[in-house]
C-alpha positions in Angstrom: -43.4 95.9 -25.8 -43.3 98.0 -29.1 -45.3 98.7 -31.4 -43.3 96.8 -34.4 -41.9 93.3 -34.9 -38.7 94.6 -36.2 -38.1 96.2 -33.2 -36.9 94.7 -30.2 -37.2 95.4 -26.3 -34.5 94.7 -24.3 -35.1 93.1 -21.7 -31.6 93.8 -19.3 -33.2 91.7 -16.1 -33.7 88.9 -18.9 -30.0 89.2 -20.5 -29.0 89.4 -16.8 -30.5 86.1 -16.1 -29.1 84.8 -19.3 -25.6 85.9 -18.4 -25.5 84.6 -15.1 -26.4 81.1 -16.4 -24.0 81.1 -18.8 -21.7 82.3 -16.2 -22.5 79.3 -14.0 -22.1 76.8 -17.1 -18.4 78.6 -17.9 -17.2 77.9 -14.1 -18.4 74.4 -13.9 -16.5 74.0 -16.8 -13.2 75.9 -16.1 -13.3 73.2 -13.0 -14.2 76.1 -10.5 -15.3 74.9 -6.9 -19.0 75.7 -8.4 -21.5 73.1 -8.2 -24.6 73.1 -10.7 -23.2 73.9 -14.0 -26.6 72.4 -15.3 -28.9 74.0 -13.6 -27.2 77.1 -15.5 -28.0 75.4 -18.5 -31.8 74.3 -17.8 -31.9 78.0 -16.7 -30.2 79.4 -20.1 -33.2 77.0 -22.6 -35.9 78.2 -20.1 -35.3 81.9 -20.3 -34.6 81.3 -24.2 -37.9 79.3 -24.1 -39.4 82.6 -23.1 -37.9 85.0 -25.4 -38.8 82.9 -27.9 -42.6 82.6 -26.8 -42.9 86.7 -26.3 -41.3 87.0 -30.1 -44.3 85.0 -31.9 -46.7 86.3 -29.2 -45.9 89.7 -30.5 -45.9 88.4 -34.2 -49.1 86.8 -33.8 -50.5 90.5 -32.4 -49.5 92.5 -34.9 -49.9 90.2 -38.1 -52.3 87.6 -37.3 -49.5 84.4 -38.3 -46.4 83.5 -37.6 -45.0 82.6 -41.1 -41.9 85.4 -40.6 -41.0 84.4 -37.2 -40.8 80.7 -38.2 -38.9 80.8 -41.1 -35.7 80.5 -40.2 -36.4 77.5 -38.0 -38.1 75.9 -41.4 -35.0 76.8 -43.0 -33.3 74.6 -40.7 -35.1 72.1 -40.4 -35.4 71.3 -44.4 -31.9 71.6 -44.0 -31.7 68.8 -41.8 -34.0 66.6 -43.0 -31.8 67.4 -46.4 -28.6 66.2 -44.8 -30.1 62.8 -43.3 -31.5 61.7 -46.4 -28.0 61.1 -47.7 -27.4 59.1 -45.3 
């Protein structure tokens, strides 16, 4: 893990799990003889789950909150809540 939030490790046995269940979600949907096109997707939230958890693990360490790596997800949900009070 480094040493900075900015920076990123790339995790290529993650991305390759990530790949393969988007793979598996692509062939179920192309109509390949596949079978379990949403166990790739339960797979795909599950491994994004965890990216997610290790990026405000790693915020948390190094600055004690979390305000930077949730803002964009406040941005969206303002956002939201903005576009169902119209209706």
């Amino acid at each position: 893990m480094p040493d900075e939030i900015g920076r990123r490790a790339w995790r290529t046995d993650i991305q390759g799990l990530r790949g393969i269940a988007v793979a598996a979600v692509i062939a179920h949907h192309a109509g390949l003889p596949l079978s379990g096109g949403f166990v790739g997707v339960d797979a795909f939230f599950v491994i994004s789950g965890y990216v997610v958890a290790q990026m405000l693990l790693r915020e948390w360490q190094v600055t004690g909150r979390l305000r930077d790596a949730l803002a964009p997800m406040i941005h969206t949900q303002r956002r939201v809540i903005r576009g169902t009070a119209i209706y």
